[in-house]
C-alpha positions as CSV (number, residue, x, y, z in Angstrom):
1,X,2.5,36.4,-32.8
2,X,3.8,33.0,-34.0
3,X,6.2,33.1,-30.9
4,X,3.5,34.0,-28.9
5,X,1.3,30.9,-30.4
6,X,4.0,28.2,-29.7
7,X,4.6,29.2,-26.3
8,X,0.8,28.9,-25.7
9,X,0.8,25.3,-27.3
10,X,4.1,24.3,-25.2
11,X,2.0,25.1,-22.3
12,X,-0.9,23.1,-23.2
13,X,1.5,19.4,-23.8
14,X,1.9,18.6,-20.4
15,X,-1.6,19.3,-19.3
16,X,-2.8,17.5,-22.6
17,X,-0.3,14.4,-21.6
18,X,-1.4,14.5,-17.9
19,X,-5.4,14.3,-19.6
20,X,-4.4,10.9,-22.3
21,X,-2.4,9.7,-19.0
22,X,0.6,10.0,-21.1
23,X,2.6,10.7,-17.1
24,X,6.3,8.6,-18.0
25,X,6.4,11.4,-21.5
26,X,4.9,14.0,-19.4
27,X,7.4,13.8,-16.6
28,X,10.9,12.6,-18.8
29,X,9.7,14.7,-22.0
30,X,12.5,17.3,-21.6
31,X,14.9,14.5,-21.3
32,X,13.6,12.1,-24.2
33,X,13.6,14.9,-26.6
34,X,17.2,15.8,-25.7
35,X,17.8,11.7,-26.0
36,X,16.0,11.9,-29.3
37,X,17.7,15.1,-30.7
38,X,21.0,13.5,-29.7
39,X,20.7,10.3,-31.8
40,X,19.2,12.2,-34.5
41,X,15.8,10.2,-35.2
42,X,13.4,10.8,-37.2
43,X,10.0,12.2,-36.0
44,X,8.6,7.9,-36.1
45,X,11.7,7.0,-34.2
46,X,11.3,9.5,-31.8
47,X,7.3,8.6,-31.3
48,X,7.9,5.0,-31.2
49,X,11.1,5.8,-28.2
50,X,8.4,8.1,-26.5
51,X,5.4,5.2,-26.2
52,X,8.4,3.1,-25.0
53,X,8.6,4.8,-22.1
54,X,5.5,5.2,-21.4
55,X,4.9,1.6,-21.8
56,X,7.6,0.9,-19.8
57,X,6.5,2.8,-17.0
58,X,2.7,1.2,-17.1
59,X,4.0,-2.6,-17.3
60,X,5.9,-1.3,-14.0
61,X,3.2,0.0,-12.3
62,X,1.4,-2.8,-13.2
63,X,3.9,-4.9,-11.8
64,X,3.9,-3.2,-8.6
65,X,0.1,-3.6,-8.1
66,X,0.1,-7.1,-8.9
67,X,3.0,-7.9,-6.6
68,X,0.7,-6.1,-4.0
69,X,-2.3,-7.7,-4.8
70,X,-0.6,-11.2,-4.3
71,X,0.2,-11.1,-0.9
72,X,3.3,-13.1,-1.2
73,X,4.7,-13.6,2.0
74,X,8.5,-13.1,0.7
75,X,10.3,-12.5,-2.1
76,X,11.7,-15.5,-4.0
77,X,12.9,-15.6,-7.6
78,X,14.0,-18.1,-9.7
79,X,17.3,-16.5,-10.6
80,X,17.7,-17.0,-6.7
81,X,17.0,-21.0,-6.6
82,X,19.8,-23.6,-5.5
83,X,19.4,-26.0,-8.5
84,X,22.7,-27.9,-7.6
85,X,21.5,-28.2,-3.8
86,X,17.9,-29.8,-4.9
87,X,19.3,-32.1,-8.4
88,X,15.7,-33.6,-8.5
89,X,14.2,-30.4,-10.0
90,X,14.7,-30.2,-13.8
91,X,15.7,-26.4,-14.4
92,X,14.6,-27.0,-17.9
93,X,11.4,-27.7,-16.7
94,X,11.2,-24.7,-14.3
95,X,12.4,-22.3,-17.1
96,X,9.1,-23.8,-19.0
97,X,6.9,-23.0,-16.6
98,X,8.0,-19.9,-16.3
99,X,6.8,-18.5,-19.6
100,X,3.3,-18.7,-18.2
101,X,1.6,-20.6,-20.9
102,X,0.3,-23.3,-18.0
103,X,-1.6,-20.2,-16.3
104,X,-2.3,-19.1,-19.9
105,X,-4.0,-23.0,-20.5
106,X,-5.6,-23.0,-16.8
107,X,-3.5,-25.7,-15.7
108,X,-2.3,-26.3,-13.0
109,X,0.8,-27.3,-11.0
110,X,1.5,-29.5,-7.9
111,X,5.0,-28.9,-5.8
112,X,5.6,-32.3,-3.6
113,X,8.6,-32.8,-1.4
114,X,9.1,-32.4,2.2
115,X,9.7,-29.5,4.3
116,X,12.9,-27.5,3.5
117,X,13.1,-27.9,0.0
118,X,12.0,-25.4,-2.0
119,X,8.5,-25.5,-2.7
120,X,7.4,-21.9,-1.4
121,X,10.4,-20.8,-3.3
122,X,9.2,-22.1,-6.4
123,X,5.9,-21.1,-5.8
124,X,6.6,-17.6,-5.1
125,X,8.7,-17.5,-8.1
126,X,6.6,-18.6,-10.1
127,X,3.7,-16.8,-8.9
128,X,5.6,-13.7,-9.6
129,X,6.6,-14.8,-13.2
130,X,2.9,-14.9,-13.9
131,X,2.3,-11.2,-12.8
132,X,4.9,-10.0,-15.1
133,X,3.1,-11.5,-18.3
134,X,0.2,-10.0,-17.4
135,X,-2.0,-12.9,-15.0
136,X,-3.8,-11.8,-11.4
137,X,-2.0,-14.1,-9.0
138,X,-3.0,-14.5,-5.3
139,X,-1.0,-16.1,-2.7
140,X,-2.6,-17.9,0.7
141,X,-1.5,-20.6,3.3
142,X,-3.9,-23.5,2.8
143,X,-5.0,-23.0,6.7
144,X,-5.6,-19.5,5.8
145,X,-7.6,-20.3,3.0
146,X,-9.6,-23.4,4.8
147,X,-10.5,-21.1,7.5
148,X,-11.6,-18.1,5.2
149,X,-13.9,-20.9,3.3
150,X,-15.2,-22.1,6.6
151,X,-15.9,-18.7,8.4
152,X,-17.5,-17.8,5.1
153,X,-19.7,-20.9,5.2
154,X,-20.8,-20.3,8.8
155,X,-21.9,-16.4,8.3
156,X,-23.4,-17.0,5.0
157,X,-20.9,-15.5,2.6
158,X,-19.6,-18.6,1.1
159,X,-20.3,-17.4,-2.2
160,X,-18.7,-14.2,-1.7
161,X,-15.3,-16.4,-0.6
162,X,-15.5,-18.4,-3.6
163,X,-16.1,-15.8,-6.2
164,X,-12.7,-13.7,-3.9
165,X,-10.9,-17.1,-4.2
166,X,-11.5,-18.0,-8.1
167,X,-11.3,-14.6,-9.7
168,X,-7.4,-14.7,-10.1
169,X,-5.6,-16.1,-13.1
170,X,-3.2,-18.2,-11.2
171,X,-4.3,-18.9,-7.2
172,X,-1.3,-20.5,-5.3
173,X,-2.3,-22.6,-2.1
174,X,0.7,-23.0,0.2
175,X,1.4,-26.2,2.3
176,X,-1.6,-28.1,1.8
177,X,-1.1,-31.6,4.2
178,X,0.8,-29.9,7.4
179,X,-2.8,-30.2,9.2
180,X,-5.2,-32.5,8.5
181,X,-8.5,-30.9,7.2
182,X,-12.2,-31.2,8.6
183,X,-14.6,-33.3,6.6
184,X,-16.6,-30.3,5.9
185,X,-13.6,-27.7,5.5
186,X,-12.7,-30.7,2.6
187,X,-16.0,-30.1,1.1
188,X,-15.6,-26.3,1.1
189,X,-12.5,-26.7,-0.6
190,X,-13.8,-29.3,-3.0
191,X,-15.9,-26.8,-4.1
192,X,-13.2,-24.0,-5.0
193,X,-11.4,-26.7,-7.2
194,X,-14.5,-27.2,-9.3
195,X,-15.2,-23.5,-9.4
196,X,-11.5,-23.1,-10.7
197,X,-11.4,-25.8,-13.3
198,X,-10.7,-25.4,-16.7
199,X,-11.3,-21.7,-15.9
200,X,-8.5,-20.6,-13.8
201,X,-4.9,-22.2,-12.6
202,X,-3.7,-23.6,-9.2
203,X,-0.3,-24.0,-7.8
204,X,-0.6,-26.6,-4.8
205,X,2.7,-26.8,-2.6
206,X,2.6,-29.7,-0.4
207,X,4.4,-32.2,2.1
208,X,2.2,-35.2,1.3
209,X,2.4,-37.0,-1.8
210,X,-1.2,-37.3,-3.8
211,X,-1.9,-40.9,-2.5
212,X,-1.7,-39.5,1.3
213,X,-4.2,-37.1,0.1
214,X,-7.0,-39.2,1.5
215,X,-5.9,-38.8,4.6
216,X,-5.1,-34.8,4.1
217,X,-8.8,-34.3,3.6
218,X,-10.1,-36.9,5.8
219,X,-12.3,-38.6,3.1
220,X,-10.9,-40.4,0.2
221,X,-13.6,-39.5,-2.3
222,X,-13.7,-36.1,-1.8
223,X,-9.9,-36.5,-2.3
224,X,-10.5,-38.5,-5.2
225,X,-12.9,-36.0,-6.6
226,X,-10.2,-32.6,-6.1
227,X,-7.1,-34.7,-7.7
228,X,-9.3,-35.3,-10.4
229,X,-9.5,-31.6,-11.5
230,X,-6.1,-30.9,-10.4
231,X,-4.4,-33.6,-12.0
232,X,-6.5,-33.9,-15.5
233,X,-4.5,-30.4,-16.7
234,X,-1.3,-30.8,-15.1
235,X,2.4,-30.0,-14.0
236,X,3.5,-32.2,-11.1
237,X,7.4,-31.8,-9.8
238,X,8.3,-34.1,-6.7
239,X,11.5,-32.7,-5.1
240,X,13.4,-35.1,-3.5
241,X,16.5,-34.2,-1.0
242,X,17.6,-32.3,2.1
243,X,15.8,-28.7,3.7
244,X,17.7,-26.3,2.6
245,X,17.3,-25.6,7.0
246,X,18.4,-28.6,8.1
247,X,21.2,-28.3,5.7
248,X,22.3,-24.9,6.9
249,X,21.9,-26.2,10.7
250,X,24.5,-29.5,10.1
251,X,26.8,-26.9,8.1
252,X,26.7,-25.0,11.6
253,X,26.8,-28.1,13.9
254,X,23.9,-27.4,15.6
255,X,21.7,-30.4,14.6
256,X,24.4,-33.2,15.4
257,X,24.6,-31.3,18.6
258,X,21.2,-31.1,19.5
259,X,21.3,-35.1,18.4
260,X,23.7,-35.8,20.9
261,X,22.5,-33.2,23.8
262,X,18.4,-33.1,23.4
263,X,17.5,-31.5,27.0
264,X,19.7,-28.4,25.8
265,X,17.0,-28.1,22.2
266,X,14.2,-26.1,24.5
């Protein structure tokens, strides 16, 4: 009878795990017991080992989602980021930012420097930092964004947009300044700055430096007004040097040639 009785309660752990969504012990139990029974803990050692791995497993589906969510356009770490090929970007400043604690404050964080030179790779980076310490992140080309705002505003769902756009932790707006905006699309995004401020962070990447801003947005107030909230709380790196591209092409030949033959660069 007592045989009989353990067997029956066996049989009930795994459907009692799969009910508390306990799936990482459920699925590995056989093996962390074994584990456990091998390294002789105690029953507390053994517990706290089991929620390990169940925590472990959560914090990686987490992850996952999050990473999802974002809509990164690439993966970029910053393990994976040429310090010695960009010297103007403080590593000790990158490694700060990378504990979060801006996104944590609502800050936010401008990435200036021409084309080539590691902004998206920072941004990404960093973007994906903040998911792993727990913050919603979403990722979006400034056009892409500027057109969402402005098709929203047009059929009547600009609230809607705003509310999609200032609900993350940490929004990151990709190459702001490659095309100049529309005095209204300025407006729209004027608007999504104020929503965000003091409430949620932005990482800005752009080729324009913030006095050319004016000109980005096509009305220096409104210009005024957005650097204003961006800059009272803020983080803002100017990279200086070479595109990592360009660099790549000269290595190769192929930009001095194109220099010196330009009706063969169709």
């Amino acid at each position: 009878m007592a045989a009989s009785k353990k067997t029956e309660e066996l049989d009930a752990l795994e459907p009692m795990l799969t009910r508390l969504k306990l799936t990482a012990i459920r699925d590995q139990l056989d093996t962390l017991l074994d584990q456990a029974g091998r390294a002789e803990l105690n029953l507390r050692e053994a517990l706290s080992m089991l929620c390990a791995a169940e925590v472990a497993r959560k914090d990686e589906r987490r992850i996952q989602m999050g990473m999802s969510i974002a809509k990164f356009p690439c993966v970029r770490t910053l393990e994976g980021f040429e310090y010695d090929a960009q010297p103007s970007v403080d590593p000790k400043q990158i490694r700060e930012l990378a504990t979060s604690r801006w996104v944590a404050n609502g800050d936010s964080v401008l990435l200036l420097g021409p084309p080539g030179v590691g902004k998206t790779h920072l941004a990404v980076a960093l973007g994906r930092e903040a998911i792993v310490r727990g913050y919603s992140t979403l990722f979006v080309p400034a056009t892409s964004l500027v057109t969402q705002l402005v098709r929203a505003h047009v059929e009547g769902r600009l609230e809607e947009k705003l509310v999609h756009f200032a609900k993350p932790k940490l929004l990151v707006v990709d190459e702001l300044g490659y095309l100049p905006f529309e005095a209204n699309a300025a407006h729209l995004f004027f608007q999504l700055v104020s929503r965000r401020y003091e409430r949620g962070s932005m990482l800005v990447t752009s080729n324009r430096s913030v006095a050319e801003w004016g000109g980005v947005f096509g009305d220096a107030v409104v210009a005024t007004a957005i650097l204003d909230r961006l800059l009272h709380h803020s983080h803002v790196i100017t990279i200086r040097g070479d595109s990592y591209r360009l660099r790549t092409k000269r290595r190769s030949g192929l930009v001095n040639q194109a220099g010196a033959n330009p009706e063969t660069t169709n």
